[in-house]
C-alpha positions as CSV (number, residue, x, y, z in Angstrom):
1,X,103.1,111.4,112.3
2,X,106.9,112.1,111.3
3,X,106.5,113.1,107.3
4,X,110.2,113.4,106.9
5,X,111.6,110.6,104.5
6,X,115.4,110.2,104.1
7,X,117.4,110.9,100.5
8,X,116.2,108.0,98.4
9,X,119.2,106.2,97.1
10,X,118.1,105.6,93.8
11,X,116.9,109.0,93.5
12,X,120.5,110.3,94.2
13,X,122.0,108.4,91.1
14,X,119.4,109.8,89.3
15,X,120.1,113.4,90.4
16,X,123.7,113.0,90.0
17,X,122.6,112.0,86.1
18,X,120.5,114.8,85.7
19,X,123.0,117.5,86.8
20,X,125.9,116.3,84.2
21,X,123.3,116.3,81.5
22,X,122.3,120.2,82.3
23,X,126.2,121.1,82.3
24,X,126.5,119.1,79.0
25,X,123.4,120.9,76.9
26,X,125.0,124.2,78.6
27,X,128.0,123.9,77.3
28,X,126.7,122.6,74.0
29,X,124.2,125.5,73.8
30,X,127.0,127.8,74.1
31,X,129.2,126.6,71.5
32,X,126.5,126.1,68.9
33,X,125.1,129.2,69.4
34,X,125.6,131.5,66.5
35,X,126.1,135.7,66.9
36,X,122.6,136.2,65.7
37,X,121.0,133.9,68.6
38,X,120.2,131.5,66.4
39,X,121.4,127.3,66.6
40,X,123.8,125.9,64.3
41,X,122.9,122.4,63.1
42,X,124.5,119.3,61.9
43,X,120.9,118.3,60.6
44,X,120.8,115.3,62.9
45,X,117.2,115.1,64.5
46,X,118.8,112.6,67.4
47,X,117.8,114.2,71.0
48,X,120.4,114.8,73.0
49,X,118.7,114.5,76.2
50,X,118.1,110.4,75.7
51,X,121.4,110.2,77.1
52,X,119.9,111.2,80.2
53,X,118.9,108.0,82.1
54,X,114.7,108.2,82.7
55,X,112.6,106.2,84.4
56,X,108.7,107.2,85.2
57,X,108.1,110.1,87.2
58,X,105.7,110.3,89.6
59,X,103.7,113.4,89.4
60,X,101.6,114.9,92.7
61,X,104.8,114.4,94.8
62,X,106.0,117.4,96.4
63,X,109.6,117.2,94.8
64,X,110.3,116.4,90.9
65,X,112.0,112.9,92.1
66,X,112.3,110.0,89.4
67,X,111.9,106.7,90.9
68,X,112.2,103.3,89.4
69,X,108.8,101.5,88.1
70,X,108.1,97.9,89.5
71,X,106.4,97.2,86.1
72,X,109.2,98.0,84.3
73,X,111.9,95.9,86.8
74,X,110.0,93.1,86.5
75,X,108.9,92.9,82.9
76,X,109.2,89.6,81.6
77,X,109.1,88.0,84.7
78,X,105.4,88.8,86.2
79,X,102.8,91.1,86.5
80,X,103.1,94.1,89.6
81,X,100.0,95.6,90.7
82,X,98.3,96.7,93.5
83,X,94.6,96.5,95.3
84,X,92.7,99.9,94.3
85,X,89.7,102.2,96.5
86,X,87.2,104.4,94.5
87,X,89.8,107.3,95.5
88,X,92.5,106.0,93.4
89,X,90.7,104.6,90.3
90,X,88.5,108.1,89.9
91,X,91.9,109.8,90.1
92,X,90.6,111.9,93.3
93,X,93.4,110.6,95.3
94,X,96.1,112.0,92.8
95,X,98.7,111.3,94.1
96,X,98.0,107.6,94.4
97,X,96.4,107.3,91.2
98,X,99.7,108.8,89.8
99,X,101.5,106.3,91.6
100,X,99.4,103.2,90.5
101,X,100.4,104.4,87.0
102,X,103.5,105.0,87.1
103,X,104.4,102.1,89.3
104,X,101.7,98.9,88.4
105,X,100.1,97.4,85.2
106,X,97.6,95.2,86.6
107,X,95.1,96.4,89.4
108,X,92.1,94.8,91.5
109,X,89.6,96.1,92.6
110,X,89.7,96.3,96.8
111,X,85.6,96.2,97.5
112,X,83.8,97.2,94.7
113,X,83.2,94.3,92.8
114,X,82.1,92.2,96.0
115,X,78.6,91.5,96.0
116,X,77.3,93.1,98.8
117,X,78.8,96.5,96.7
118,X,78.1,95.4,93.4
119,X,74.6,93.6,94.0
120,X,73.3,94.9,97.4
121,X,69.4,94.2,96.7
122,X,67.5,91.8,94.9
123,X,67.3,92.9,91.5
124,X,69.2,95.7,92.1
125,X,73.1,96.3,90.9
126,X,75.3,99.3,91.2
127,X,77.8,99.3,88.6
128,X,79.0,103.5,88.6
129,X,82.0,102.7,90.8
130,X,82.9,99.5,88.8
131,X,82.4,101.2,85.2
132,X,84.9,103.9,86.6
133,X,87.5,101.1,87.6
134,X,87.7,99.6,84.7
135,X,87.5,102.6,82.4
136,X,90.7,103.9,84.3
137,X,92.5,100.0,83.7
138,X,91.6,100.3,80.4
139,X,93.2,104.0,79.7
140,X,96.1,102.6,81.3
141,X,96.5,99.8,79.4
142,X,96.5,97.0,82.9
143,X,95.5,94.0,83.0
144,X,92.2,94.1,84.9
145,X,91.4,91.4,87.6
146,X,88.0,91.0,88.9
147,X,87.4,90.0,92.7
148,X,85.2,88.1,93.5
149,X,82.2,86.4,92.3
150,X,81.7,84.0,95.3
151,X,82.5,84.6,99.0
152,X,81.2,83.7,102.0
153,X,81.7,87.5,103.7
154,X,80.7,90.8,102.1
155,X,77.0,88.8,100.6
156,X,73.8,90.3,101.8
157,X,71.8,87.7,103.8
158,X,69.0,88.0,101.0
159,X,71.0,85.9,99.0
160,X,70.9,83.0,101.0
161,X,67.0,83.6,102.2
162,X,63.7,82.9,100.9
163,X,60.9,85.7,100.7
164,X,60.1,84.4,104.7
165,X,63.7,85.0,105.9
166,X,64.5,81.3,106.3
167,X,67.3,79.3,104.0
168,X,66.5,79.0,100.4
169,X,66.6,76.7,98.6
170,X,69.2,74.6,96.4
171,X,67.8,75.9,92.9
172,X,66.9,79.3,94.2
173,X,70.5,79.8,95.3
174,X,72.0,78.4,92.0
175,X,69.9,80.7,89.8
176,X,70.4,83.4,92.1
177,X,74.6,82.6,91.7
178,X,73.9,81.9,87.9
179,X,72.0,85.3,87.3
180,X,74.9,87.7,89.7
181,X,77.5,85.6,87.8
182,X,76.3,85.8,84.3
183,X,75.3,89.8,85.3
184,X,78.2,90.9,86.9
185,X,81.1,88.9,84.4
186,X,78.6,90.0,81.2
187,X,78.9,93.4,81.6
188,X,82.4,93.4,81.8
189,X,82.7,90.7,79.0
190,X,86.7,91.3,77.2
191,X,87.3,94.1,79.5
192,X,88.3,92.2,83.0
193,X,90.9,89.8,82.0
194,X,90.5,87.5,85.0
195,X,88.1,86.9,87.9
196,X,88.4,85.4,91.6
197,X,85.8,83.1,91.0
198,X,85.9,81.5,94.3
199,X,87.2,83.5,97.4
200,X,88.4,81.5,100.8
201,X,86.3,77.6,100.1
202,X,88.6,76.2,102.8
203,X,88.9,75.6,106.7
204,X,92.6,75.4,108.1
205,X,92.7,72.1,107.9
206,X,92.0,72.0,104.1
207,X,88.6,71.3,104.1
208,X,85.5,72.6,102.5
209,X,84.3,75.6,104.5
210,X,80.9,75.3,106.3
211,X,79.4,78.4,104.4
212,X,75.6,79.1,103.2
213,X,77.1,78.5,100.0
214,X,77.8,74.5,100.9
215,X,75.3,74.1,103.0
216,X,72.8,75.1,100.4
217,X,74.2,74.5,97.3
218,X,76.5,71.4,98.1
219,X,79.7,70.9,97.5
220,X,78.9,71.8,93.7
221,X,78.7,75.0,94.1
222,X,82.2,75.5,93.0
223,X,81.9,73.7,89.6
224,X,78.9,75.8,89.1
225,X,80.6,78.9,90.1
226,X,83.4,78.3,87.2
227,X,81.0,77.0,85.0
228,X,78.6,80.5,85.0
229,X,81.6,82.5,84.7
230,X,83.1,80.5,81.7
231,X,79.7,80.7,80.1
232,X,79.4,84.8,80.9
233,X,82.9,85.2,79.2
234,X,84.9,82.4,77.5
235,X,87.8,84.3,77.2
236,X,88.3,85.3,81.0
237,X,91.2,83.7,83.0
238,X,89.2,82.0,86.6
239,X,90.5,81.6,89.6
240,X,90.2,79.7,93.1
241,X,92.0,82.7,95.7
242,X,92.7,82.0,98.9
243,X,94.8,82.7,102.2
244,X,96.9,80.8,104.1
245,X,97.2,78.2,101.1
246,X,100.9,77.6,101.6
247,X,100.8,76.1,105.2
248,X,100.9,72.0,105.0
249,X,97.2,71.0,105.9
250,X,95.7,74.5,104.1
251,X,98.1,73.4,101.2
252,X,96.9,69.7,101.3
253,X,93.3,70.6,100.8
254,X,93.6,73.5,98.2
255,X,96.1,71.1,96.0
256,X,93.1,68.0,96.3
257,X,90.0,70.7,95.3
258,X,91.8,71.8,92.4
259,X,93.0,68.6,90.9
260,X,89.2,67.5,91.9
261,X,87.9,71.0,89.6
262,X,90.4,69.8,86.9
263,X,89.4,66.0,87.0
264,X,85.6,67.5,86.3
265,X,86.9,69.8,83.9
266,X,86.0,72.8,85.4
267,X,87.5,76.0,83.5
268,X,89.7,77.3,86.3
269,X,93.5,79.1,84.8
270,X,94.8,80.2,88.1
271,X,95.0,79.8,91.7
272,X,95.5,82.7,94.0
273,X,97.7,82.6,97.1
274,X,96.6,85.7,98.9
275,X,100.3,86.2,100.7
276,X,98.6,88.0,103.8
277,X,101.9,87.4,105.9
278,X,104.0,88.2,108.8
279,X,107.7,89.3,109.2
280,X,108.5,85.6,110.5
281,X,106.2,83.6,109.0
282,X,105.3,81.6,106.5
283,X,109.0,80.9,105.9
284,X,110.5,81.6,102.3
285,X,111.2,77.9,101.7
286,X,107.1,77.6,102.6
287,X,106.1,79.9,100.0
288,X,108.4,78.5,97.8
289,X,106.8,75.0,97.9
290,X,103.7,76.4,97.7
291,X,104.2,78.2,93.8
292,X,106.0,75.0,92.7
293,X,103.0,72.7,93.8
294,X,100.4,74.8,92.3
295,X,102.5,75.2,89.8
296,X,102.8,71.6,88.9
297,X,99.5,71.2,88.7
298,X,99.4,73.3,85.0
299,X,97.9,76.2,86.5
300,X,98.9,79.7,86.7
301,X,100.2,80.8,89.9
302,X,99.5,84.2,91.7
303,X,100.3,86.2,94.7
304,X,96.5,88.2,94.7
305,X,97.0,90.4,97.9
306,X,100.6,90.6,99.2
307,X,101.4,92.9,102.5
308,X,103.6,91.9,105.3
309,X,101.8,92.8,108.6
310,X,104.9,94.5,111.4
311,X,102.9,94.3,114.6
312,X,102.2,92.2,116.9
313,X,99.6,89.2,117.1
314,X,96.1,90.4,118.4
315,X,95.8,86.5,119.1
316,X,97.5,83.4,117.7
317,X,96.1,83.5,114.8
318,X,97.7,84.0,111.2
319,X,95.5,84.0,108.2
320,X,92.7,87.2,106.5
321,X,89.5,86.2,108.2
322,X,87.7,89.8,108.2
323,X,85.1,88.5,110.6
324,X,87.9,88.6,113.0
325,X,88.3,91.4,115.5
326,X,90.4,92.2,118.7
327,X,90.0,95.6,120.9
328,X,92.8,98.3,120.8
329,X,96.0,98.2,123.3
330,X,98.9,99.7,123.4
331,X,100.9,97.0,123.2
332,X,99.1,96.1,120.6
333,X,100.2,99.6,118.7
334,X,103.8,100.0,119.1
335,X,104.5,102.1,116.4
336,X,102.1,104.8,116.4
337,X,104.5,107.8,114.8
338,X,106.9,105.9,112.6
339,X,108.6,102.8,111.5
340,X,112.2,102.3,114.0
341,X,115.1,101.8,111.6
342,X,115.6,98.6,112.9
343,X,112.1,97.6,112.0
344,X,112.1,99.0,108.5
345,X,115.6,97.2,107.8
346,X,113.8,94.0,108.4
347,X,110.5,94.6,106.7
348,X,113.2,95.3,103.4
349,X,115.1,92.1,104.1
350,X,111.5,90.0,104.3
351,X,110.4,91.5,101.1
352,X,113.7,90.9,99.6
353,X,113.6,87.3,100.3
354,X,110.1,87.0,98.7
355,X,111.0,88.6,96.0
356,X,113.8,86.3,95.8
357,X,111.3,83.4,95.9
358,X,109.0,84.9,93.1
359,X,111.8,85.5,90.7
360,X,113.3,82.3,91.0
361,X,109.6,80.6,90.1
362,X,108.7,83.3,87.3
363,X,108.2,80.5,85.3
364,X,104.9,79.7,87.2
365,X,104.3,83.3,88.8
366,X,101.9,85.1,86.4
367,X,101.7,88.1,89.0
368,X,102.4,89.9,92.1
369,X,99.6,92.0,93.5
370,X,99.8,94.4,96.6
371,X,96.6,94.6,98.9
372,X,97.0,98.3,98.6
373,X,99.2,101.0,97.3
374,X,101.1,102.8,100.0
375,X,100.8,102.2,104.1
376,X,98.2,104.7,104.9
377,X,95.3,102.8,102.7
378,X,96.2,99.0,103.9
379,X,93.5,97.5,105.8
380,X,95.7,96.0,108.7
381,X,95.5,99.6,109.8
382,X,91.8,98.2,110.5
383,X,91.9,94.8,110.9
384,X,92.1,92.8,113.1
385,X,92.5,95.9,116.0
386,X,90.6,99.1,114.9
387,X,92.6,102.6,114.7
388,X,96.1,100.7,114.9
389,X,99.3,102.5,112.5
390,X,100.9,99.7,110.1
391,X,103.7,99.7,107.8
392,X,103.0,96.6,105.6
393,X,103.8,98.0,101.9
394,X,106.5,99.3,100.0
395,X,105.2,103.3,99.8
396,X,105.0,105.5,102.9
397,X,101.8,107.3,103.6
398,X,103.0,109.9,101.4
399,X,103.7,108.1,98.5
400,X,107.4,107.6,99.2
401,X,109.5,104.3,98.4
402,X,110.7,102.9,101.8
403,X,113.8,100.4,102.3
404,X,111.7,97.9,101.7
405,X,111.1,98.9,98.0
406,X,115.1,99.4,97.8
407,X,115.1,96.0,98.5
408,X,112.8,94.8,96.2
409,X,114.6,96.7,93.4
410,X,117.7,95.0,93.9
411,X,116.8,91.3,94.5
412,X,115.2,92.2,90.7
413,X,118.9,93.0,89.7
414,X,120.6,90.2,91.4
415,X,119.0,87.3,90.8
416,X,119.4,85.0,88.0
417,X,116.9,84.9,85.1
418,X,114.6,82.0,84.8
């Protein structure tokens, strides 16, 4: 894979900065100096060197760069984060974990908190890798999302089973849900800040997925879902996450559950919109009504795990159904070494135009989350074709800003505040 990465623009200002300030102290070293060595002093203690413009470095990089912090460029507007692995939060991956710091102040967990992770056996919970996530939020001072309590993917089969292997029933699934929820949320009481209560409830069409959970449970099983974790941890933001939610029928459905949730006074904040999305598709003005909507209806509005997949379709097909999977071609892997110019000119413009979009709702938009931190740990590389190269992020596999972060910096700067 090409490595090589082009002068950062940003990073040239910055250099140009750094060498006047080193002439400057030089020159004012000199003159100061006294014949014995020693500094003369006006017995000011202001630094000269604030005059240099700074912005967080980001160590682990092969060259002492500076480059600009999303955090800070979108302070007062909304929340930048990213999905992290195990890597990252131990601080194994340096490099990335350096770049989650320096770059992100809320994170999510990517798989660890899922209950097939968290809660593989009956009885049995593993919480090392989920203590170590949110000791490393909490050093950083993030705010520290929890995902997800209840899904119909990544739960063991046990949980929906009876001692024989056959469905269980109604009241062994809720105490099973009550007992993960109250578990998993206690332990973590006033140190996650906010949960994905509920993970992907609906069909396409905007209604209720057939899952064990519905089937078993009944269409309840949300208000009980929101209801365990409110009990577990008062204080905890909860919300409904989901993909595709911003297409008409998808957007239909999720708008009627919620105002349903709020009707029975279920403690939900938030809603999610996952913004799993394509260079074409959905269109700006979609996502746009989408935020508003939600927005309207008093609840906080989210974009839980942004990327913007490059390649081509596997299948007509547009949405973040993991179950989904189609066999490696060519074709289907255009882009193997690197990102064309062309290609990484319109990835920036698409982000751009997002960004666009989530600035001018900021009054609604509580955050912005990444499904990963740069290109080389993003699960379309995976999913739905196996072994394929994608370039759906704003970091290069080696931790460098692309275009498309470029772009993102300066729709920050030229748009209006809200």
């Amino acid at each position: 894979m090409d490595r090589r990465v082009a002068k950062h623009p940003l990073r040239v200002l910055f250099a140009g900065f750094s060498c006047l300030a080193i002439l400057f102290l030089t020159a004012l070293l000199a003159s100061a100096q006294t014949p014995s060595g020693s500094l003369q002093t006006n017995g000011s203690r202001e630094d000269t060197a604030s005059a240099v413009p700074k912005s967080p470095a980001i160590s682990g990089v092969s060259t002492p760069e500076v480059i600009p912090s999303l955090k800070d460029v979108f302070k007062g507007s909304f929340l930048v984060g990213a999905a992290l692995n195990p890597a990252q939060f131990t601080e194994q991956d340096a490099r990335g974990a350096a770049l989650v710091k320096a770059q992100f102040n809320t994170i999510t967990p990517e798989n660890v908190l899922k209950w097939g992770l968290v809660h593989p056996q009956p009885g049995g919970y593993s919480f090392e890798l989920p203590d170590r996530y949110v000791a490393f939020g909490e050093k950083n001072h993030m705010f520290i999302v929890g995902h997800n309590l209840v899904w119909h993917n990544q739960t063991p089969a046990w949980v929906f089973q009876d001692d024989k292997g056959n469905p269980a029933d109604r009241e062994t699934l809720l105490k099973r849900l009550h007992d993960h929820i109250l578990t998993v949320v206690g332990r973590y009481k006033g140190r996650i800040n906010g949960w994905d209560v509920v993970n992907e409830a609906l069909e396409e069409d905007g209604t209720l997925r057939q899952t064990p959970w519905l089937k078993i449970i009944g269409d309840d099983y949300l208000v009980k879902a929101f209801q365990f974790a409110h009990e577990a941890d008062p204080q905890a933001e909860l919300y409904y996450n989901d993909y595709n939610i911003e297409n008409e029928a998808k957007l239909k459905g999720a708008l009627e559950l919620l105002r349903k949730l709020q009707a029975q006074g279920v403690p939900i904040s938030g809603v999610g919109i996952q913004g799993h999305w394509h260079m074409d598709s959905p269109s700006n003005e979609q996502v746009d009504a989408a935020i508003t909507a939600f927005g309207k209806l008093g609840l906080k509005v989210m974009i839980t795990e942004l990327d913007v997949d490059v390649l081509p379709l596997a299948f007509q097909y547009m949405g973040a159904d993991v179950t989904l999977s189609a066999e490696l071609q060519p074709k289907l892997n255009p882009y193997p070494k690197a990102l064309p110019d062309a290609v990484q000119q319109a990835l920036a413009q698409r982000y751009a135009g997002l960004f666009g979009v989530f600035l001018k709702r900021s009054g609604v938009l509580a955050r912005v989350t990444f499904w990963g931190v740069t290109d080389g740990d993003s699960w379309l590389n995976n999913w739905p074709v196996k072994g394929r190269t994608n370039y759906p992020l704003l970091f290069d596999r080696t931790g460098q800003p692309k275009p498309a972060f470029d772009a993102v910096f300066r729709a920050a700067h030229s748009s209006p505040p809200q």
